[in-house]
N, C-alpha and C positions, 0 to 999 in steps of 0.2 A: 504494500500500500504506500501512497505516496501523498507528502502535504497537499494541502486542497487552498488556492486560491482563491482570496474573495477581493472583489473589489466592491465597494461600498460607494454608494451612486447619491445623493440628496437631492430631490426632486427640483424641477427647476422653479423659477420664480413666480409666485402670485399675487394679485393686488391686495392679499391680507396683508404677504408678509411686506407690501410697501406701508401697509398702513399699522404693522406693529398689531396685526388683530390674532389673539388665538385661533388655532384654524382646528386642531382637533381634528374629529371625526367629521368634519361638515365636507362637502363634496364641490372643493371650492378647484374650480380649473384653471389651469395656468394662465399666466397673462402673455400678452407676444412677447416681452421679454424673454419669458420661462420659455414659450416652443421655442423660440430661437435658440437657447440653452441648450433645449432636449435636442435638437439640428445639430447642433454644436458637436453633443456629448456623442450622437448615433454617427457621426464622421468618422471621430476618433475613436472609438469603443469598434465600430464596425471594423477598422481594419487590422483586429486583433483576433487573429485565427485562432488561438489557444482557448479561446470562451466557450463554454459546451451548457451552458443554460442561464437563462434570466429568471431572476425573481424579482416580485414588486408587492409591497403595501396594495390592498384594492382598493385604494383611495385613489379619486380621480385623477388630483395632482402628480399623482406618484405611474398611475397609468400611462398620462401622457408623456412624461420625460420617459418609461422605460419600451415603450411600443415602437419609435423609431430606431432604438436600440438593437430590439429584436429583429426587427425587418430588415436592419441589414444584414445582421448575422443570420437570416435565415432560421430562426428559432418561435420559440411560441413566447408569451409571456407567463408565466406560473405565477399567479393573485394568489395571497395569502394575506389573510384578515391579520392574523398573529403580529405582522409589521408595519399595522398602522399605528399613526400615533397617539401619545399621551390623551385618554376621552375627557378636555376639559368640561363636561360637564354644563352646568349655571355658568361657566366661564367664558363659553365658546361664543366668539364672534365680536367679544369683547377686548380692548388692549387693555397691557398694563396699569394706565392710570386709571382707567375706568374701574378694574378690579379694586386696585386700591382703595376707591372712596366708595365702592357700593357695597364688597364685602373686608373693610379691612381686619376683623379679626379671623377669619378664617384663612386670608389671605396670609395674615402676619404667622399663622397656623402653619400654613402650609410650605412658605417659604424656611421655617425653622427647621422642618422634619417633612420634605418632602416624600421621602420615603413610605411613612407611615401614615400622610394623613392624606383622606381622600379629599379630594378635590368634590363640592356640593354636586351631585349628579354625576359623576366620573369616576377616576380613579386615582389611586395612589402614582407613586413612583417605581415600588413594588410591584404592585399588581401587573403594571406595566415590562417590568422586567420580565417576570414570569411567565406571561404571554410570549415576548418575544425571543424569549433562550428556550422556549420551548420548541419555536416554531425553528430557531439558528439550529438546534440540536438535529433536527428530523431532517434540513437542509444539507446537514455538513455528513449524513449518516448516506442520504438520497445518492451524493453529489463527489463522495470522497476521491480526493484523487485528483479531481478537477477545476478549472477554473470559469468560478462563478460570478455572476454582477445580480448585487442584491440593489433595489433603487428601496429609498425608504426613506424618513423622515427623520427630523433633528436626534427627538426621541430617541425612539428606538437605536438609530446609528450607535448615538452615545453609550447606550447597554449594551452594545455587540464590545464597543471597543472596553466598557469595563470591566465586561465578565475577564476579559483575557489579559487584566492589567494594563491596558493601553490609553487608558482616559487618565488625564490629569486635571479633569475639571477645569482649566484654562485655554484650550485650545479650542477655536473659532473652524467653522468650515460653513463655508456661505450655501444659496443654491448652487443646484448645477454643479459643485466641485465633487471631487472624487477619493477616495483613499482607498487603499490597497493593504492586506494581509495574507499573511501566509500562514494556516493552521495547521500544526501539529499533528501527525498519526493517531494521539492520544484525544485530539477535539479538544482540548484544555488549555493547552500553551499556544501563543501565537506571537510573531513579531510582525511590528508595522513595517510597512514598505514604503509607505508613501501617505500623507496626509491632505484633505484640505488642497488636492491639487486644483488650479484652474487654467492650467497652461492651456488647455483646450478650446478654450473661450477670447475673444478680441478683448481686446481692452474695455472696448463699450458696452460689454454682456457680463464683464468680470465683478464677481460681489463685492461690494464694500463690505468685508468682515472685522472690520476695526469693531470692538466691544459688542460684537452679535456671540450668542452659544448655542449649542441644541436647545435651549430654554424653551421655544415658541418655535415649532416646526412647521 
């Protein structure tokens, strides 16, 4: 058996995330920015022969950046619920400050011990993990060996990279960019390859990731 590549994809851009709005579970589609992204990304992803399958969040946003993908490489798209993002809940559709003044003790709740505390009508930070190491676990079982491009959101991304030690909680990665790992025989160890790339992209489609995080996918 042999390490299984994954490259890890973030859906491209939407007018939430120009406007700073939790996007959740809503079925919010990219903006021309974002296809232009997903054009971008299915260029450069296309002319890499070693990919032997796509996965994607079945989230809209997430559909459309990984379908051009697919199409070049001649593949199908594999939707999986498991990698969508954080379900904010009473939250969704709402930005940040809004949160703040409509629900600020819960808010103030939630940012102390994201982990543990659900978000009003959604979920934890946990619950969230759990989902999506379930669904990385069935992926990397399906797929070993080989190289895969997961497209999926802030969220989740983040949990792939810190089951395997690879999150440091500082590190930004806009739409549309990409990072790269290579998993261990064992499913458990992995080293990064690449972060947060957007060499892909023109200057003019490139994300401003200066103080963004997985926070709001």
């Amino acid at each position: 058996m042999m390490n299984t590549r994954l490259t890890l994809v973030r859906h491209g851009h939407t007018d939430w995330n120009g406007l700073g709005r939790y996007q959740g579970h809503a079925p919010i589609p990219l903006s021309e920015r974002g296809l232009a992204q997903a054009r971008c990304l299915a260029e450069a992803l296309g002319q890499d022969g070693s990919i032997a399958a796509v996965y994607s969040s079945d989230l809209l946003r997430c559909r459309q950046t990984a379908e051009p993908i697919a199409a070049r490489l001649g593949l199908a798209v594999r939707c999986d619920p498991r990698f969508r993002e954080l379900n904010y809940g009473n939250w969704q559709g709402m930005t940040l400050a809004e949160v703040q003044r409509l629900d600020p003790e819960r808010f103030a709740a939630y940012r102390a011990n994201p982990a543990g505390v659900t978000v009003p009508g959604g979920e934890s930070q946990h619950m969230l993990a759990e989902r999506v190491l379930a669904g990385l676990r069935d992926l990397l079982a399906a797929e070993a060996g080989r190289h895969v491009v997961l497209v999926s959101h802030g969220g989740p991304l983040r949990e792939v990279l810190r089951f395997f030690g690879l999150w440091s909680g500082e590190l930004p990665a806009g739409n549309a960019t990409r990072s790269a790992i290579e998993v261990g025989e064992d499913g458990r160890s992995a080293s990064l390859l690449a972060f947060g790339d957007a060499s892909h992209l023109p200057p003019e489609l490139r994300p401003d990731t200066a103080g963004t995080t997985f926070l709001v996918g």
